[in-house]
C-alpha positions in Angstrom: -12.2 10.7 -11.6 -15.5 12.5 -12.1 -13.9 15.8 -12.1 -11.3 14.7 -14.7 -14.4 13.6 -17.0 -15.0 10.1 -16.1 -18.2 8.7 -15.2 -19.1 7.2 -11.8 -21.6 4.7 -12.1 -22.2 3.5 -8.7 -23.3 5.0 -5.5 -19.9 5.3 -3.3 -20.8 4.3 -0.1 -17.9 2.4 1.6 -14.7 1.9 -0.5 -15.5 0.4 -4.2 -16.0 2.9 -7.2 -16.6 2.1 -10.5 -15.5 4.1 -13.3 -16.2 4.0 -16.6 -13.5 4.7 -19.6 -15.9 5.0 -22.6 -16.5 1.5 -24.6 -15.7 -2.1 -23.7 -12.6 -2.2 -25.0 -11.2 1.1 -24.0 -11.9 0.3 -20.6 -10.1 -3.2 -20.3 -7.1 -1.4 -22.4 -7.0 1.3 -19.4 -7.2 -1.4 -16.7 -4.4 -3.7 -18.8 -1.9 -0.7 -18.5 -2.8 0.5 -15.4 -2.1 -3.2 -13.9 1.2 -3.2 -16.4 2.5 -0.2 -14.7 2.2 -1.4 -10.9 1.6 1.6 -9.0 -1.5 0.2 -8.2 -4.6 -2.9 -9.0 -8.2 -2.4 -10.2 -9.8 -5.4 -11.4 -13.0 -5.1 -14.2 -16.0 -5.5 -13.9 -19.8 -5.4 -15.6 -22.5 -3.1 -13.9 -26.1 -2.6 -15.0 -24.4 -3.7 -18.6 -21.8 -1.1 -18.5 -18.2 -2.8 -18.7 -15.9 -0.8 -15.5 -13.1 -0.4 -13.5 -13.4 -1.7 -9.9 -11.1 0.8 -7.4 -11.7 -1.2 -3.8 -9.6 0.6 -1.0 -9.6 -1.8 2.2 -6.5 -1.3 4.1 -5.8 0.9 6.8 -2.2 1.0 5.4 -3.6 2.8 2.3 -2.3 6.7 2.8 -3.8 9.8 1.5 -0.6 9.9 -0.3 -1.0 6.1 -1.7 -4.8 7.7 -3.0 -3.5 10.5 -4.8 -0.2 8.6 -6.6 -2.9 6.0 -7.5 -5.2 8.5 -8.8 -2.5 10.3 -10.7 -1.8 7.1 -12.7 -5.4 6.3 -13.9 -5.6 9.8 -14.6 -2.3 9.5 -17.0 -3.3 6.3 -18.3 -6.6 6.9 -19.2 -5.7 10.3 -20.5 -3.4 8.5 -23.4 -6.5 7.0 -24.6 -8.6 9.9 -24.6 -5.6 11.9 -26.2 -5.6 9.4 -28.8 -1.7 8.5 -28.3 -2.3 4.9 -28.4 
């Protein structure tokens, strides 16, 4: 996410990153669609004041491949927004 342009705003350490999509609203609207499509589920959250994404991974079933499929659709969602096409 950070090399796409997308802030991290916590210190990863075990398995929960926060991201950040801009404003408020532009983040819930990123989390909405990215829960709509179903490829994966990040919840929101608020962090030192900063409204986020929450990405937990916690099972061992997760795959390197399950990462990058799920990284490729917050990538495509959020990149709408940023695009403007919504």
């Amino acid at each position: 996410m950070k090399a796409a342009g997308y802030p991290i705003l916590n210190d990863v350490v075990l398995n929960q990153v926060l991201v950040s999509f801009g404003d408020a609203q532009t983040t819930h609207r990123v989390i909405a669609d990215i829960q709509a499509e179903g490829t994966c589920w990040c919840g929101s959250t608020v962090w030192q004041g900063q409204t986020a994404m929450r990405i937990s991974v916690s099972s061992w079933a997760t795959t390197d491949a399950d990462v990058e499929k799920s990284l490729a659709a917050m990538l495509r969602v959020a990149g709408k927004y940023r695009s403007g096409e919504f």
